[in-house]
C-alpha positions as CSV (number, residue, x, y, z in Angstrom):
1,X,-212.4,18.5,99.6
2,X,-214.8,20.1,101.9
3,X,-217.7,18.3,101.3
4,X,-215.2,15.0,101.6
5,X,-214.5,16.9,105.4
6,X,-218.5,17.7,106.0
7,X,-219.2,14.1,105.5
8,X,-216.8,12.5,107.2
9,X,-217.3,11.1,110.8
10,X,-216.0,13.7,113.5
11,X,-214.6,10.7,115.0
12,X,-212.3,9.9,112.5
13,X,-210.7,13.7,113.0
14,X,-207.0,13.5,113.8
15,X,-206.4,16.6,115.7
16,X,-208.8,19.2,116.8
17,X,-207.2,22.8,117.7
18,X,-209.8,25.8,119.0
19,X,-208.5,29.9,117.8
20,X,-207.7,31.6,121.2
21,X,-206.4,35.4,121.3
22,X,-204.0,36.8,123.5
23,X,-204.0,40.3,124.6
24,X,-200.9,41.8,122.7
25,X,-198.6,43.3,125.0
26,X,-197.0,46.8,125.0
27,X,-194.2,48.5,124.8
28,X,-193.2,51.9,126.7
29,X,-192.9,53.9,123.7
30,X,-193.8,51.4,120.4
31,X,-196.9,50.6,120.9
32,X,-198.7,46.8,121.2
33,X,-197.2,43.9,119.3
34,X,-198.4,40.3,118.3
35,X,-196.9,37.0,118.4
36,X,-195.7,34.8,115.2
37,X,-196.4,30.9,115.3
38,X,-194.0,29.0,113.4
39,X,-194.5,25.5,114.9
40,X,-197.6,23.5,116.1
41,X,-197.4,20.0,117.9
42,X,-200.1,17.0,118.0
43,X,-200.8,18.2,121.6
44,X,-202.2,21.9,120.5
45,X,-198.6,23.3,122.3
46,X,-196.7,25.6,119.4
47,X,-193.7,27.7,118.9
48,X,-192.8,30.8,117.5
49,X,-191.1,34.4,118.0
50,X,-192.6,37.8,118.8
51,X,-190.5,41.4,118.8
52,X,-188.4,42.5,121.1
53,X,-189.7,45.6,122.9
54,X,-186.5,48.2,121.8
55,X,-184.3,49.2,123.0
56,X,-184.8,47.3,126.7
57,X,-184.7,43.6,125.6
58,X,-182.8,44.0,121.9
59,X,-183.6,44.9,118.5
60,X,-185.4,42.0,117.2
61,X,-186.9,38.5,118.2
62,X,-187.7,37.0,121.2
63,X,-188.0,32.8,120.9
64,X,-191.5,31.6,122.1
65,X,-192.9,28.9,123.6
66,X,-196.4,28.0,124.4
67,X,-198.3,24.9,125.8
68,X,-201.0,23.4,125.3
69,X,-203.9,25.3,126.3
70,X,-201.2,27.8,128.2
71,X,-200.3,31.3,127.9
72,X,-197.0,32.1,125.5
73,X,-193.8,32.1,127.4
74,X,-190.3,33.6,126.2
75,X,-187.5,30.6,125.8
76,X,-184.1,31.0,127.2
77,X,-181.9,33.4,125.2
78,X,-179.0,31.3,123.3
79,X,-175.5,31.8,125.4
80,X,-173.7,33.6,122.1
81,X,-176.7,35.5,121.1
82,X,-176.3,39.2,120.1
83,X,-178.9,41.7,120.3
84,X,-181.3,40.7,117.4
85,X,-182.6,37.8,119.4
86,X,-183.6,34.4,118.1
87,X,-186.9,32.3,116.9
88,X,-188.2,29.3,117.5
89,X,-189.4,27.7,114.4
90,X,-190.7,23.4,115.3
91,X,-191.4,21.9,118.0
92,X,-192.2,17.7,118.7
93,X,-194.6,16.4,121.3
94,X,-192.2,16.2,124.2
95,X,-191.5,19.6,124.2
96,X,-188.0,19.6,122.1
97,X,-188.2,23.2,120.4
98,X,-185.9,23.8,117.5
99,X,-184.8,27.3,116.2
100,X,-182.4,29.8,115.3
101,X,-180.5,32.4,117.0
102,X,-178.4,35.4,115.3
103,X,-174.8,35.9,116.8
104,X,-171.9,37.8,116.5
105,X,-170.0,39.3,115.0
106,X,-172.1,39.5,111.6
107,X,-175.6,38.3,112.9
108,X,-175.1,35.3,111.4
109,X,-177.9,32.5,112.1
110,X,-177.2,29.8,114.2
111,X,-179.4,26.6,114.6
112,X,-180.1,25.8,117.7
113,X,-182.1,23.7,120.1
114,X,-184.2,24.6,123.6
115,X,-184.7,21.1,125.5
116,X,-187.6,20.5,127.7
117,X,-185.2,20.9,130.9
118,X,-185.5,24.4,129.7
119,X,-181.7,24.5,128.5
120,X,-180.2,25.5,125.6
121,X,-177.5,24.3,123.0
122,X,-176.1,24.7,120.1
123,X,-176.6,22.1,117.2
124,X,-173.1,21.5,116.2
125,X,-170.1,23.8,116.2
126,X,-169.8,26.1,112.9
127,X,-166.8,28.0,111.2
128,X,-166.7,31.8,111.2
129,X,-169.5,32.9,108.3
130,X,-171.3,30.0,107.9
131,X,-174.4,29.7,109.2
132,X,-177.2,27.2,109.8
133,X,-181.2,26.6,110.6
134,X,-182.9,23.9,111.8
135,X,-186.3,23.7,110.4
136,X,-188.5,20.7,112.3
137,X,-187.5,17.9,114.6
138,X,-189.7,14.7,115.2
139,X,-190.3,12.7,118.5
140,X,-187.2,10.8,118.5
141,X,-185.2,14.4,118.6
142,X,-184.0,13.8,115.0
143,X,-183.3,17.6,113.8
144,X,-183.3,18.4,110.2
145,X,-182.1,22.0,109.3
146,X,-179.8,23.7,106.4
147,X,-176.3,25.0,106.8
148,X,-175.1,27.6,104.2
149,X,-171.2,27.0,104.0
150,X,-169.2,30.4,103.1
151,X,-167.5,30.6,100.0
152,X,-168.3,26.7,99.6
153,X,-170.1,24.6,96.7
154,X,-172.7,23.8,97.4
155,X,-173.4,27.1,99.3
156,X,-175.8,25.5,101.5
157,X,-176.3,21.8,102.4
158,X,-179.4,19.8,104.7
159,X,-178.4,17.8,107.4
160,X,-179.6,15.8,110.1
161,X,-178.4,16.3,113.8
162,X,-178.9,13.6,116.2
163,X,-177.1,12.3,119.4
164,X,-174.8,15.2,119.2
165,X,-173.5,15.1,116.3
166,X,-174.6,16.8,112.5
167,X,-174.6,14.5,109.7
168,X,-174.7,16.6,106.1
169,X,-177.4,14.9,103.3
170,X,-175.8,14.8,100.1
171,X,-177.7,17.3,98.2
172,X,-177.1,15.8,94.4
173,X,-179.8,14.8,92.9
């Protein structure tokens, strides 16, 4: 494979990304801390989470959100968010990020979505103890995630939210 990539024509590259390094930053008494990339667009922009500095912003994850060529940015907190934060985990190329945020009252995960206005919404409502994640989401704002039912066979199902509403994939074989 690598002689395959050696010999190829540069031209014929579909993406080209170069490795940049932020400075981590610190917090008053834990010390510095580095960011997590979960999600990278065509455009070199990516997603991701890094820690919450305890106890002043929360216990756990801050959603981030960086553009191309730009410095990493913290994304809105979720409404109904509790103290252990949220992540971002896909992004598409305008800007739609798609994550997860943990809310009360038993930090359940919530799939959620931050749009390029900079606002934030839940994908679809969900009953007390179930909870969901949505994984990647492509140009159109199609969402694809997985939604763990409580107490229900199957225990968790994929499905597919777009134009406001969640559609659940039949997950037989």
């Amino acid at each position: 494979m690598i002689a395959a990539l050696s010999a190829a024509d540069s031209g014929l590259a579909q993406c080209q990304y170069s490795v940049t390094q932020w400075a981590p930053w610190a917090c008053e008494w834990e010390g510095n801390h580095a960011y997590t990339g979960t999600g990278l667009n065509d455009l070199g922009a990516w997603c991701g989470y890094r820690l919450m500095c305890w106890p002043e912003e929360g216990e756990w994850w801050l959603p981030i959100y960086c553009p191309p060529g730009g410095m990493p940015q913290v994304l809105p907190m979720p409404p109904n968010a509790d103290s252990e934060g949220a992540q971002a985990t896909a992004l598409n190329n305008t800007g739609f990020v798609v994550g997860w945020y943990r809310r009360p009252p038993w930090n359940l995960d919530t799939a959620c979505a931050w749009l390029p206005d900079g606002s934030v919404i839940d994908l679809f409502p969900i009953a007390s103890g179930d909870r969901s994640n949505a994984n990647d989401v492509n140009d159109a704002g199609v969402i694809v995630g997985v939604h763990w039912i409580a107490n229900g066979t199957p225990s968790s199902v994929p499905f597919v939210w777009s134009d406001g509403a969640a559609q659940f994939l039949d997950p037989a074989p």
